[in-house]
N, C-alpha and C positions, 0 to 999 in steps of 0.2 A: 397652306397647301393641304389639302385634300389625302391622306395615305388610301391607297388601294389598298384591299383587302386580300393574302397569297389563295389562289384557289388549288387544288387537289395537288399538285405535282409541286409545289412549293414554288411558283413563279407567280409573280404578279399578272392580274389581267391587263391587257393592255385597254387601256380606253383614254384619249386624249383628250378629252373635258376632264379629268380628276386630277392630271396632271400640270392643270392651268391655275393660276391665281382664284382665290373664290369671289364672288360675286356678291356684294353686302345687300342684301335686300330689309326695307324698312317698311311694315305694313301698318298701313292706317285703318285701325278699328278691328275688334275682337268683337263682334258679335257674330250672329249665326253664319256671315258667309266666308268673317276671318279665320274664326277657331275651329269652324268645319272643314272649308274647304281651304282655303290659303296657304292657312300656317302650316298644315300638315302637310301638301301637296309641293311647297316649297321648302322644308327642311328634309322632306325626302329623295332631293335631288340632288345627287352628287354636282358641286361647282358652287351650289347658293347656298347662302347660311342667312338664316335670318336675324340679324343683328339688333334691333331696332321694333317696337311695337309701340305706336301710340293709341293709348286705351284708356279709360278713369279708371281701370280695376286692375290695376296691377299684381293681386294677388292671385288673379285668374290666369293672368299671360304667363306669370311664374310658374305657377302648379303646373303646367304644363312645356313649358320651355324655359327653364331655369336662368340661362345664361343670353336670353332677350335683356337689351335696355328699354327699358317700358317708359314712355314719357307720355304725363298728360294733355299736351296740347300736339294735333297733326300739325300746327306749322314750327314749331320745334323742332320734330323728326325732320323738318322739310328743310330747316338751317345745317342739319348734320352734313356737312360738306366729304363724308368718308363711305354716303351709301352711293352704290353703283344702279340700285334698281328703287322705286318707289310702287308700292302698291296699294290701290286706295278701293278699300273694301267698306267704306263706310257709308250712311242712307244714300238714295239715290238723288235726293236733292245738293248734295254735296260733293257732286262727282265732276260734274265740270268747275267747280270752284278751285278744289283740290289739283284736278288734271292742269288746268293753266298755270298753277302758284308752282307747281311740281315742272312742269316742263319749264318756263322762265326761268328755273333758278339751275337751267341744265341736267336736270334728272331724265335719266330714263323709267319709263310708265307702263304700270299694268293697271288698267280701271277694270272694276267688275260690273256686269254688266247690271241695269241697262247701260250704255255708255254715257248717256246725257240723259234730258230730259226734252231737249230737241234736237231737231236737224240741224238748226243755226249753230246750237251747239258744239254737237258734231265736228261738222265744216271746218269750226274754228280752231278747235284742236288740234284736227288735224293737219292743216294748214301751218298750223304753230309746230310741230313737231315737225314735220318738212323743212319747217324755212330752222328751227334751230336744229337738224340732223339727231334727233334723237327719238328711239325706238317709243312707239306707244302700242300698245296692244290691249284688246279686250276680251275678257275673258269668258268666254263661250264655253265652255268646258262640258257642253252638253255634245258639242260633236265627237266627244270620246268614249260615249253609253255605249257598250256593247253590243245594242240592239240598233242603236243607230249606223255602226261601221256594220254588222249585217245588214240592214238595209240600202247601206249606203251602196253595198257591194253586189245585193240585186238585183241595183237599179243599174248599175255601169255594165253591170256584164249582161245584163238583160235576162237574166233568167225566167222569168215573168214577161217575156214579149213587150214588149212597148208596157211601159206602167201607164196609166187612166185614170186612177184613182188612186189618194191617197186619204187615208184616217189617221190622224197622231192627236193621243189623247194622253193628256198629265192630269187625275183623275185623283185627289186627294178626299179622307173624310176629318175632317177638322167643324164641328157644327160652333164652337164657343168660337166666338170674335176675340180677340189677344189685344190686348193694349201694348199695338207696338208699333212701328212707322209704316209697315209693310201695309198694315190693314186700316191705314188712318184715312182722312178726307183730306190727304196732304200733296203736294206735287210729288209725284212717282211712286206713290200709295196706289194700290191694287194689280186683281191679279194679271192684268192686261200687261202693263213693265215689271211683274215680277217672274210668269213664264213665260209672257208673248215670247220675250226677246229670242227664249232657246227654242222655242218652236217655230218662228219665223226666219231664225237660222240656219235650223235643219235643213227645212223648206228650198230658202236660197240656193245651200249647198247643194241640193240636187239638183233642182229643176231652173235654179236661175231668177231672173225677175220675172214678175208674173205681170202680163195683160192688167187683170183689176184685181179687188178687193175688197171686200164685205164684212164687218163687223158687227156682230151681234154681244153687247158686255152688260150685264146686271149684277145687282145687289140682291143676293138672293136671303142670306141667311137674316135672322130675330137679330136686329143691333147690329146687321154690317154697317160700315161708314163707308167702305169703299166696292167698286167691281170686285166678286167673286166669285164668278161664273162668265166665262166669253166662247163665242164659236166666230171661228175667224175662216171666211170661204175664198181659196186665192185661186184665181182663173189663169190657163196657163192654153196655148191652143188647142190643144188635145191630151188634156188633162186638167184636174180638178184636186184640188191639197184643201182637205178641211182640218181645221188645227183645233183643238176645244181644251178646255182646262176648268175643271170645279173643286170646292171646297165641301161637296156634299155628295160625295158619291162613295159610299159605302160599301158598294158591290162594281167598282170600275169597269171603266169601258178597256177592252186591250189596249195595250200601250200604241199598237202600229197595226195597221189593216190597209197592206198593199195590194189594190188587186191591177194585174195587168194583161195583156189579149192572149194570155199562154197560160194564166194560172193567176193564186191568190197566196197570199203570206198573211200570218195572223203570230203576234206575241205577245202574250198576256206579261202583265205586269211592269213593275215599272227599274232602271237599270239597281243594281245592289250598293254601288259605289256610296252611295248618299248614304243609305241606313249605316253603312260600315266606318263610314269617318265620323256620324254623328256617334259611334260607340266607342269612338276611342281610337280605332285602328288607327297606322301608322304606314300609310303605302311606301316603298322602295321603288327607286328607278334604276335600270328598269323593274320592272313590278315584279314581288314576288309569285311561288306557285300559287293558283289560286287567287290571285287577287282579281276581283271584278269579273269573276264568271259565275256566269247566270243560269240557275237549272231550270226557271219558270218555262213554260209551255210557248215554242216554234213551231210552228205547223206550216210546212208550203204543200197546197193540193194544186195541182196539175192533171192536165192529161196525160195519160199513159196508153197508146192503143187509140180506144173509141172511150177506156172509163175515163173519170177523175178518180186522180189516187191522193192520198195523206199518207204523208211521212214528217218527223220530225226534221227539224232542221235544227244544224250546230249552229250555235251562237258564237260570236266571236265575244272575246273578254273585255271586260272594259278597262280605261289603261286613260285617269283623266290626268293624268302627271305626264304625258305627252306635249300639255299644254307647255306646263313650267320648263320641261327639258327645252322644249320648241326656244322660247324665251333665254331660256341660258345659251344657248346656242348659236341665236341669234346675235346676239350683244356681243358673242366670242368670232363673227362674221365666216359662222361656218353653215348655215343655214337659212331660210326666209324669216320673219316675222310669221307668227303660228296663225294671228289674227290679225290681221294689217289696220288701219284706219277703214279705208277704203269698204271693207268688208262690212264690220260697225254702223259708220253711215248708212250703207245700204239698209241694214234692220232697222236702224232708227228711222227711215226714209219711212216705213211700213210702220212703224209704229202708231207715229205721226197722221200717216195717211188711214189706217185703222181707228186712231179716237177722231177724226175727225168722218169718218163715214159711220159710229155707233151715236155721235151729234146728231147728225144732219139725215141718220136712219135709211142711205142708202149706197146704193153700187160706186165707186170711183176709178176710174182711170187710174193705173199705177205708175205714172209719170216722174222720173226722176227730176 
């Protein structure tokens, strides 16, 4: 049991997730999406306790989460008949292997994304989660960027007139090739399933399924083995989402450049959340002051009168522990699923359909 902490007046806050049984969560794999993003994002949520790490370096899970049982083989963790949740953060070729072996033996599932490595994939998951009644979710955690929930918000409320264009750009400089899976000539190596997914998500989330679909994906860098550079063009009837993402941009493109029949939106930079868990920090749920606010450059110009005017625009904070709450929550059937199956599919549906139109070097139909 979870103790609440007394706030100012010596009574306990009320919150009825702390006062529920805790939820054993068991994560597969410590490398950069477990020990970044996972472990801290999940031991920061009042209700889960991460019990469980399967990694070959258990001197690493230690130093940072003392009281994990660290075992070297993922289907070990997956015998442990005491966890509530299983989460598989390991290469992307091992994620539908993982998801089946994890749902079969009755666990509930968090995959990180990409979610497969196909649609058939996919499908089958999902389908298997359905028919044995247990939660699977994927972990998208880019729809909780600061800049994305402002965008997200001036596109709903229309602030910007009808949106018409969209620019979303993930713009790293990284020139040396890394000997690591991410960047190999391997199944779910490059940068296409390493940010397509979060930028084709966004995408989704706003504007829905798109018309077509156009992928543009090279090897640009001395000794890439895999795609690290794509421009991905989604047609939508009266509107246009270009998604782009490189490994050699030094001087980046803005993060987001919305323009629509009333005015335009521009945010440099890219969310804080990442730089901040790869340093160590330690997010709380709900998030502490200060966590995931962004002071980089908002700008919406509009008309005012007959000019265009600039003014700054507030950013909303980013808050990616929404995800794990969503999930705690769910499992406790006080909530939805954060990222359903269904939603998943949909990106992988694009994925698919995006390496198969930078093949075949043209336009496709985005046909489910």
């Amino acid at each position: 049991m979870i103790r609440a902490a007394h706030d100012a007046t010596g009574r306990r806050p009320h919150n009825r997730a702390m006062t529920l049984p805790e939820l054993r969560v068991g994560l597969i794999g410590y490398g950069y999406a477990g020990r970044t993003f996972h472990a801290p994002l999940i031991a920061g949520v009042p209700g889960l306790r991460l019990a469980a790490v399967a990694s070959r370096d258990a001197a690493r899970v230690h130093a940072d989460f003392p009281a994990a049982e660290v075992l070297a083989d993922a289907h070990a963790l997956l015998r442990r008949a005491d966890l509530d949740l299983v989460v598989i953060a390991s290469p992307n070729d091992s994620h539908y292997p993982l998801a089946r072996a994890a749902l079969a033996a009755g666990r509930h599932v968090v995959v990180d994304k990409p979610f497969t490595l196909t649609l058939a994939e996919a499908r089958e998951l999902g389908a298997l989660a359905h028919a044995r009644g247990r939660l699977l979710a994927v972990f998208h955690n880019r729809r909780w960027d600061g800049d994305f929930l402002t965008l997200r918000e001036l596109v709903a409320r229309g602030t910007l007139g009808r949106a018409v264009q969209l620019e979303s750009a993930f713009d790293r400089f990284r020139p040396a090739v890394r000997a690591r899976w991410r960047e190999a000539a391997a199944p779910g190596g490059g940068l296409w399933f390493d940010l397509g997914p979060h930028l084709l998500d966004q995408a989704l989330q706003l504007f829905g399924w798109p018309e077509r679909i156009t992928l543009d994906a090279a090897t640009l860098r001395d000794g890439g083995l895999s795609d690290d550079w794509f421009q991905a063009l989604l047609a939508y009837p009266r509107c246009r989402v270009l998604l782009r993402a490189g490994m050699l941009a030094a001087a980046p493109a803005p993060r987001f450049v919305l323009h629509g029949t009333e005015g335009s939106w521009v945010k440099q930079g890219l969310d804080p959340q990442e730089e901040a868990l790869k340093a160590g920090a330690r997010p709380t749920w709900p998030p502490q002051a200060g966590w995931g606010e962004d002071t980089q450059a908002s700008t919406l110009t509009r008309l005012h009168g007959e000019a265009l005017r600039s003014e700054p625009w507030p950013l909303q904070p980013g808050r990616q522990g929404t995800f794990y709450a969503g999930v705690r929550d769910a499992l406790r059937g006080m909530a939805p699923n954060p990222v359903p199956p269904d939603e998943a599919i949909a990106v992988m549906a694009l994925l698919e359909l995006g390496r198969r139109s930078a093949h075949e070097q043209c336009t496709l139909d985005a046909l489910l």
